[in-house]
C-alpha positions in Angstrom: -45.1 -52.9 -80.4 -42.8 -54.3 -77.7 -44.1 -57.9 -76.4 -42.6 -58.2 -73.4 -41.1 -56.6 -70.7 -37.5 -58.3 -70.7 -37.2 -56.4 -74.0 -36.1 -53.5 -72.6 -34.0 -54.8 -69.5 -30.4 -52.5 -68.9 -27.2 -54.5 -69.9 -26.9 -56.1 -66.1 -30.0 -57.1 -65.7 -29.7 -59.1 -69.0 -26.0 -60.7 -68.1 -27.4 -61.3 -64.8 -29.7 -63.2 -66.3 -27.0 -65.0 -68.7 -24.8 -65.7 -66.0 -27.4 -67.5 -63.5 -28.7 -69.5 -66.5 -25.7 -70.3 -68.5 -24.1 -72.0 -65.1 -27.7 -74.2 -64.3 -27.2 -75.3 -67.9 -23.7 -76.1 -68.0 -24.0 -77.8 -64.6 -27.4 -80.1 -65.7 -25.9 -81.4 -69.0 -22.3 -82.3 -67.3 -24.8 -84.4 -65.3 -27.0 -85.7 -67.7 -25.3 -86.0 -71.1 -22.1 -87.5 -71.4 -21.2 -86.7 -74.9 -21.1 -83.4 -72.8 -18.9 -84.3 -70.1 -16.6 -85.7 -72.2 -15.9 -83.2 -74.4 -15.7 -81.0 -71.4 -12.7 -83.2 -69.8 -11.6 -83.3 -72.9 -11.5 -79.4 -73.1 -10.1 -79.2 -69.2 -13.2 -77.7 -67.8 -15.7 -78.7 -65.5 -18.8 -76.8 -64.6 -17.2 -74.9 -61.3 -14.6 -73.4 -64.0 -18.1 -71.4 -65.5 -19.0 -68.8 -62.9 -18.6 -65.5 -65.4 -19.8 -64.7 -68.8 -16.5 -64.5 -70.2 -16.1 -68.1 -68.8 -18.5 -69.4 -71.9 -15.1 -69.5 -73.7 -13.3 -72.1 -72.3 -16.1 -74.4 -73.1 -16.0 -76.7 -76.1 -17.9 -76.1 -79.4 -20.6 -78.0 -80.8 -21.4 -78.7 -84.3 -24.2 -80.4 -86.4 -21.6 -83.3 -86.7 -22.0 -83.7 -83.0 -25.9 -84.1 -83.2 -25.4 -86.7 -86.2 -22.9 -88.7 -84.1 -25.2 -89.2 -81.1 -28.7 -89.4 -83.4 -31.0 -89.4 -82.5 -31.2 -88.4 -78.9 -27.6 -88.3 -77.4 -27.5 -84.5 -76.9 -30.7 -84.8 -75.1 -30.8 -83.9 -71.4 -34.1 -85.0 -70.5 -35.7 -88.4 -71.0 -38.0 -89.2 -74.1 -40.7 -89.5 -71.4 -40.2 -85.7 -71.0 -40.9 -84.7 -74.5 -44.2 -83.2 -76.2 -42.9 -82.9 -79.5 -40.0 -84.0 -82.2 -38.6 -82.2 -84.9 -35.9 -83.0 -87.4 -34.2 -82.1 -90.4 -34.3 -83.6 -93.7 -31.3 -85.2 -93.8 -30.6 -84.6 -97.0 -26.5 -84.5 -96.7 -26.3 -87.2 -93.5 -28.3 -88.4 -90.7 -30.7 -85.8 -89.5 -30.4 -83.5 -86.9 -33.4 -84.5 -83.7 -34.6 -81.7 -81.9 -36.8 -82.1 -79.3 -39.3 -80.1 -76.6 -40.8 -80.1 -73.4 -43.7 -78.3 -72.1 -41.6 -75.8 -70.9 -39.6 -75.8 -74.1 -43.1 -75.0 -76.1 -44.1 -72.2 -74.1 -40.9 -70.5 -74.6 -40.6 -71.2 -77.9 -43.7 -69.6 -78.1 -43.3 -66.7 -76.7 -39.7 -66.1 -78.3 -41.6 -65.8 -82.0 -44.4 -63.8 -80.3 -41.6 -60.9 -79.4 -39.9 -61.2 -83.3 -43.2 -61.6 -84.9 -44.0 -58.5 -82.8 -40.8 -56.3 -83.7 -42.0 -57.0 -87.7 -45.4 -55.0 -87.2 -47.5 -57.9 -86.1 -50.9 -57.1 -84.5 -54.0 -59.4 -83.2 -55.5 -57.6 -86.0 -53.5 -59.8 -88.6 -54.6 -61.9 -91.1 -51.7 -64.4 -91.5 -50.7 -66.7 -94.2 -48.0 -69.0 -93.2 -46.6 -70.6 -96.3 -43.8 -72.5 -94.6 -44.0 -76.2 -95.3 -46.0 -77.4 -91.9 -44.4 -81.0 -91.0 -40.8 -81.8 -89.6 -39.4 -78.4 -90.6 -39.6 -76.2 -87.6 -40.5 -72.8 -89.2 -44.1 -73.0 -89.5 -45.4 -74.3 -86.7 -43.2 -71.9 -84.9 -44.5 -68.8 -86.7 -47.9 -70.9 -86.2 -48.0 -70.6 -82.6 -45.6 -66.9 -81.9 -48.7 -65.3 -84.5 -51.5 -67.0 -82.8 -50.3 -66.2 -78.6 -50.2 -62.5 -80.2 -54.1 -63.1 -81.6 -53.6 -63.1 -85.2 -56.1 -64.8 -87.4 -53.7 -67.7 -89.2 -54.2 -69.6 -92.5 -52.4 -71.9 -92.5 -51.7 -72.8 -96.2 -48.4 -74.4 -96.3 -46.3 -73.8 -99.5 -47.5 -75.5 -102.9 -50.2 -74.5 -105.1 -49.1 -70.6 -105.3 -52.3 -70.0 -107.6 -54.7 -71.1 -104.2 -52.8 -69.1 -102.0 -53.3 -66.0 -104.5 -56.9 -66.7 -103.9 -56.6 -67.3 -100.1 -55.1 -63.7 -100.3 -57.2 -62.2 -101.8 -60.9 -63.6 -100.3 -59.4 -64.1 -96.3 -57.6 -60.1 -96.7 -54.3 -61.8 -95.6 -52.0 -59.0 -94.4 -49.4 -60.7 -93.5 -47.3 -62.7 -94.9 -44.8 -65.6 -94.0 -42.2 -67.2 -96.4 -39.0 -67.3 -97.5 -38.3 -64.3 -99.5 -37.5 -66.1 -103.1 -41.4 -67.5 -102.5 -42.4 -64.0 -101.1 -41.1 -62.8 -104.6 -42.5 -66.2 -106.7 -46.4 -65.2 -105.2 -46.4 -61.4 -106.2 -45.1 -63.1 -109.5 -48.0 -65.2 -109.7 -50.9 -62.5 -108.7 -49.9 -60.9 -111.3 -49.6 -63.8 -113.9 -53.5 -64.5 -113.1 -53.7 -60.6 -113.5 -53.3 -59.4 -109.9 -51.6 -56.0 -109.2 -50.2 -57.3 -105.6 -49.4 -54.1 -104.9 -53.7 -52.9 -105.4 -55.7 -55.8 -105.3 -54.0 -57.7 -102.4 -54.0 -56.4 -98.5 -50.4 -57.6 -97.8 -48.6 -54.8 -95.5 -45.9 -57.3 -93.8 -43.5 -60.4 -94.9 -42.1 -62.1 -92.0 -39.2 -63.4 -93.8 -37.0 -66.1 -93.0 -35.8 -69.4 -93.5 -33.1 -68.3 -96.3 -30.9 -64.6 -96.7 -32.8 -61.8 -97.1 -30.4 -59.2 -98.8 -30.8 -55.6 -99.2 -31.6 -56.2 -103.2 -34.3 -58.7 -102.5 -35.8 -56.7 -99.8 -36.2 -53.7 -102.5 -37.3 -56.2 -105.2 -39.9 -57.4 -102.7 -41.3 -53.3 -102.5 -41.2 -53.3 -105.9 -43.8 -56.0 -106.1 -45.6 -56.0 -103.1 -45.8 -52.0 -102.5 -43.6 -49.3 -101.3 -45.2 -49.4 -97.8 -45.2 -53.0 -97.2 -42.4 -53.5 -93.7 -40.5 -56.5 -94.9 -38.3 -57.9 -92.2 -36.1 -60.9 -91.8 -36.0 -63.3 -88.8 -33.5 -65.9 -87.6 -33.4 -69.2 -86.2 -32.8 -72.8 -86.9 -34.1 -76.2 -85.3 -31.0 -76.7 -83.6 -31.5 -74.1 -81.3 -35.2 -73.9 -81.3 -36.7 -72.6 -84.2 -37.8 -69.4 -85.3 -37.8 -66.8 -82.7 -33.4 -66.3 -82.0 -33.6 -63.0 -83.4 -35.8 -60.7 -85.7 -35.7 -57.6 -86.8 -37.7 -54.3 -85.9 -39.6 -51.7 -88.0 -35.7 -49.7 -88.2 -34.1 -52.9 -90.0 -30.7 -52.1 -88.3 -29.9 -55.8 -87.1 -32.0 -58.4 -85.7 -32.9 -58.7 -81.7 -31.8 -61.4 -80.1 -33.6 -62.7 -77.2 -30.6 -62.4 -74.8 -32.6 -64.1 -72.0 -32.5 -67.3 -74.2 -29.4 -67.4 -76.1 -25.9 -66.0 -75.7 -24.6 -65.2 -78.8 -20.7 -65.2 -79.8 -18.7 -64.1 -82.7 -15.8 -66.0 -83.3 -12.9 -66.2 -86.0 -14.3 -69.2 -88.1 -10.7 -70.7 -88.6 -9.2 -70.1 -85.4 -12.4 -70.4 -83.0 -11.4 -67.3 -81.3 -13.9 -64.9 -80.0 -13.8 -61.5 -81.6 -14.7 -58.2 -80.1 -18.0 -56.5 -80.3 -18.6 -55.6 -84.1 -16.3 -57.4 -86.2 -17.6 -59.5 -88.5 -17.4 -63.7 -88.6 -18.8 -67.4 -87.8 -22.4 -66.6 -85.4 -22.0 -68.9 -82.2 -24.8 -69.6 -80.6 -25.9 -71.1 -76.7 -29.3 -71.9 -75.2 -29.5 -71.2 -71.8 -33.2 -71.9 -71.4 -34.2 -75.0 -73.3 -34.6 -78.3 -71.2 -34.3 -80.8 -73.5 -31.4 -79.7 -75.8 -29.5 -77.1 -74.4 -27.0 -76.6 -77.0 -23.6 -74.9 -75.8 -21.9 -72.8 -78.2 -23.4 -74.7 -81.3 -21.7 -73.2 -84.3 -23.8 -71.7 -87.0 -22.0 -71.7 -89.8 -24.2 -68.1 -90.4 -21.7 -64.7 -90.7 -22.4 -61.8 -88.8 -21.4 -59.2 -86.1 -23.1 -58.1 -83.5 -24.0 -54.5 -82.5 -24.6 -53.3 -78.9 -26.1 -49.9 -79.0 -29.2 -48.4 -78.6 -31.7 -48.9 -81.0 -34.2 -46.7 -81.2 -37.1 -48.9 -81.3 -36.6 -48.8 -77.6 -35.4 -52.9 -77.5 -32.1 -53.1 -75.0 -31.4 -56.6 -76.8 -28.2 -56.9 -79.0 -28.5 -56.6 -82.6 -27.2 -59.7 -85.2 -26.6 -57.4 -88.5 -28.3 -59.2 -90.9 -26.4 -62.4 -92.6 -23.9 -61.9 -95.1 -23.7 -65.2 -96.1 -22.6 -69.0 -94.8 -19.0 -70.3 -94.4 -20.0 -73.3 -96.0 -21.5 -71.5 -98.9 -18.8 -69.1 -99.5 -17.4 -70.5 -102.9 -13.8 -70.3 -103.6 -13.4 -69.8 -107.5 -9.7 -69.4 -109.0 -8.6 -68.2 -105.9 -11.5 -65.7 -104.7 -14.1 -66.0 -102.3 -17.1 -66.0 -103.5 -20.8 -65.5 -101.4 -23.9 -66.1 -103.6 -25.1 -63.0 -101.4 -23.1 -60.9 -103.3 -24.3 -62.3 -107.1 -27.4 -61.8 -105.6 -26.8 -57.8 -104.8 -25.7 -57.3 -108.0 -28.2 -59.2 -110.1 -31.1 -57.8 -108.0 -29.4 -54.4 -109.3 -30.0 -54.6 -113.1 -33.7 -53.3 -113.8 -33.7 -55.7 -117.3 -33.7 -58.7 -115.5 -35.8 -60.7 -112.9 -34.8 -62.1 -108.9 -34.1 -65.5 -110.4 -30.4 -66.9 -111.1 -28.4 -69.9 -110.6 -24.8 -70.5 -110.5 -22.8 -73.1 -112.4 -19.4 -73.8 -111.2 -17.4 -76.4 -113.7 -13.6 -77.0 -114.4 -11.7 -77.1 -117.7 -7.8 -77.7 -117.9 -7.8 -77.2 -114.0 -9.1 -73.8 -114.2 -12.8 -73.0 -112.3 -15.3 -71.4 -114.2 -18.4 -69.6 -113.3 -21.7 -69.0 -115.2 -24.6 -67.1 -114.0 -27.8 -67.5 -115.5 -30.2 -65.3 -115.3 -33.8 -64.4 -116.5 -34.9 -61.8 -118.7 -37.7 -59.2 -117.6 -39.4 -59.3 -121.2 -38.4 -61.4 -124.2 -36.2 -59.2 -126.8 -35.0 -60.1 -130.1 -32.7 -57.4 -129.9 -29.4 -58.4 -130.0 -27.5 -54.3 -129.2 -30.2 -54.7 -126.0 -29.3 -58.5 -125.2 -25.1 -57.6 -125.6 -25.8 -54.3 -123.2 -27.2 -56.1 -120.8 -24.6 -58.8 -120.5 -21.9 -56.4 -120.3 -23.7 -54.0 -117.5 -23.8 -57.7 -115.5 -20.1 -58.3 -116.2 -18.9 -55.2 -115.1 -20.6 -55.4 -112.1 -19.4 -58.7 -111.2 -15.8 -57.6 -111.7 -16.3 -54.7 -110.0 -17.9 -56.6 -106.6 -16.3 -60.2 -107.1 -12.6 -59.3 -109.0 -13.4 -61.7 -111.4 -15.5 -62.6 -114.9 -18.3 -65.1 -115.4 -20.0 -65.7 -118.2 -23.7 -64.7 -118.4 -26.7 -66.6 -119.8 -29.3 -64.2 -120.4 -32.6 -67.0 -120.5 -36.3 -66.5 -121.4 -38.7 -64.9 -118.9 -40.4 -68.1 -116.6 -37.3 -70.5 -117.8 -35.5 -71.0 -114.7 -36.9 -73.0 -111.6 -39.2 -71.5 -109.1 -38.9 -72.8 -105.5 -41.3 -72.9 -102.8 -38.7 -73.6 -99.9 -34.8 -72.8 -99.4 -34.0 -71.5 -103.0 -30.8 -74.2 -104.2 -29.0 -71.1 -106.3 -25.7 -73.2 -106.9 -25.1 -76.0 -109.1 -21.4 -76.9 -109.0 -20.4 -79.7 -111.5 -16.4 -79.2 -110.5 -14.5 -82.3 -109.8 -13.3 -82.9 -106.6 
């Protein structure tokens, strides 16, 4: 189902839209935030210098450190009288990042997550459970209120006690599903723990999943568990530049829409900042063009991607964000290689012996990096022919994907930790 109408706009009609926008942005916060117009005389450029599209490059960057160096509200560009709501980050590695909305910003917000939650299968008919953590964290009260303007029935269960939400599954018909896909995977894990085939005795058809990489592995692990037929689709967003609701994916999983009419997304060479062409692959820059009260201009992800401009045939005009391979900041350099946990994650994901749940430990010995993967055993074997084969088929894949070894650590089944939010995958214990 297409939600709205601006879905399907032709290429002009959406950089018409882009243009006008971008320029009433970029002309409102050189008035009204002057961290803004600073780092645009910095930069050399004042608003009359943006009259095209291809203009948006000249403009300075902005990054998270920007929004911890004026916290809370020195990005803003609306009073505090202005705002309905306030949202924030944890804060866990520096002063939170403050977003904040309007009205306005609320509607749109809205109806942003109404059109992704659409393009994943959503229907009023829905029954969905929303096991995002409701609070500061943006992503469930986002899905919250996209689900509900499309008519959905919403439980609103919040993540925690995975043996009640089995049973809110089960007694409310949930059909849908909203998580991040390690708790997606955790759940069918549980259902069938209280012995629950997820797949027969659970009425789950589509995971709206976000909040943390869905890979191609994990989306087949999460068939395996939930059913064959069940449309799992990933969505992308973060509080930064709204929320949920930049871009989601349709029922072809070729890339994720992005609402052009909000954002303008970039591509750019992560060390050099320069823009790349259409379809080669690097740091995801991102600008709101229709948010009042933080209208970031090409705020820097961190997230890589490319982006694909043609036809889909779900019938969307909006340019496609192929789904993330990965962060910059969480690409791992070990003895000289780059290293995404996306691609551990491919090949662990490929072994049939053992489960979806690994961690990485990085350490150092006589200046040298090395790696160890643990993972978790399907079924408990005392066999040690089965245990050394299994090891080895990991190995070889690694070397193969990564060109270099790691040891494996083949644990128990239910040994390694279970998360509920953001999995934390990497532990790395190497001196700095």
């Amino acid at each position: 189902m297409i939600w709205s109408k601006e879905e399907t706009m032709s290429r002009q009609e959406i950089e018409d839209i882009q243009r006008n926008r971008l320029r009433e942005t970029v002309a409102r916060v050189w008035e009204t935030v002057p961290y803004y117009r600073r780092k645009m005389e910095e930069a050399g450029v004042k608003p009359q210098d943006v009259r095209a599209l291809k203009d948006l490059a000249k403009l300075p960057f902005v990054t998270k450190q920007d929004m911890r160096d004026t916290y809370p509200f020195g990005l803003f560009a609306v009073p505090k009288e202005k705002l309905l709501r306030i949202h924030a980050s944890s804060g866990t590695t520096g002063k939170p990042t403050v977003v904040g909305y309007t009205r306005k910003d609320l509607e749109t917000w809205t109806e942003s997550v109404a059109r992704i939650a659409a393009m994943g299968g959503a229907e009023s008919k829905d029954v969905a459970q929303i096991c995002f953590g409701y609070g500061m964290f943006t992503g469930a009260l986002g899905l919250h209120y996209g689900l509900e303007k499309i008519g959905a029935v919403l439980v609103p269960s919040s993540t925690g006690n995975s043996e009640k939400q089995i049973l809110y599954m089960r007694d409310f018909g949930t059909s849908l599903l909203v998580a991040t896909p390690s708790y997606a995977l955790r759940l069918a894990e549980v259902a069938m723990e209280l012995g629950l085939d997820p797949r027969k005795d659970l009425q789950v058809k589509i995971g709206l999943f976000g909040s943390e990489l869905l890979t191609d592995a994990m989306r087949a692990e999460a068939h395996k568990l939930w059913g064959g037929d069940m449309l799992v689709t990933s969505n992308y967003g973060m509080s930064e530049l709204n929320g949920p609701g930049v871009s989601g994916e349709c029922q072809y999983m070729c890339g994720m829409h992005v609402n052009e009419d909000f954002f303008i997304p970039e591509i750019i060479d992560p060390k050099t900042g320069e823009v790349l062409p259409p379809g080669e692959k690097g740091e995801l820059v991102v600008t709101c063009i229709y948010k009042e009260s933080l209208p970031l201009i090409r705020y820097r992800t961190k997230d890589v991607s490319r982006l694909l401009y043609e036809p889909c045939k779900c019938g969307r005009s909006f340019v496609r964000m192929e789904n993330l391979a990965g962060r910059t900041d969480d690409m791992l350099k070990i003895r000289g290689v780059n290293v995404f946990p996306s691609q551990v994650e491919e090949v662990i994901l490929g072994v049939e012996e053992i489960g979806p749940h690994y961690e990485i430990v990085l350490t150092r010995k006589n200046h040298a990096d090395r790696m160890e993967i643990r993972v978790e055993l399907l079924k408990a074997t005392d066999s040690y022919r089965e245990l050394e084969e299994t090891e080895r088929k990991i190995r070889s894949k690694l070397r193969v994907v990564l060109g270099l070894d790691a040891k494996i650590s083949l644990e128990s089944p239910n040994t390694l930790q279970r998360f509920e939010g953001k999995a934390k995958r990497i532990k790395d214990l190497r001196e700095t």
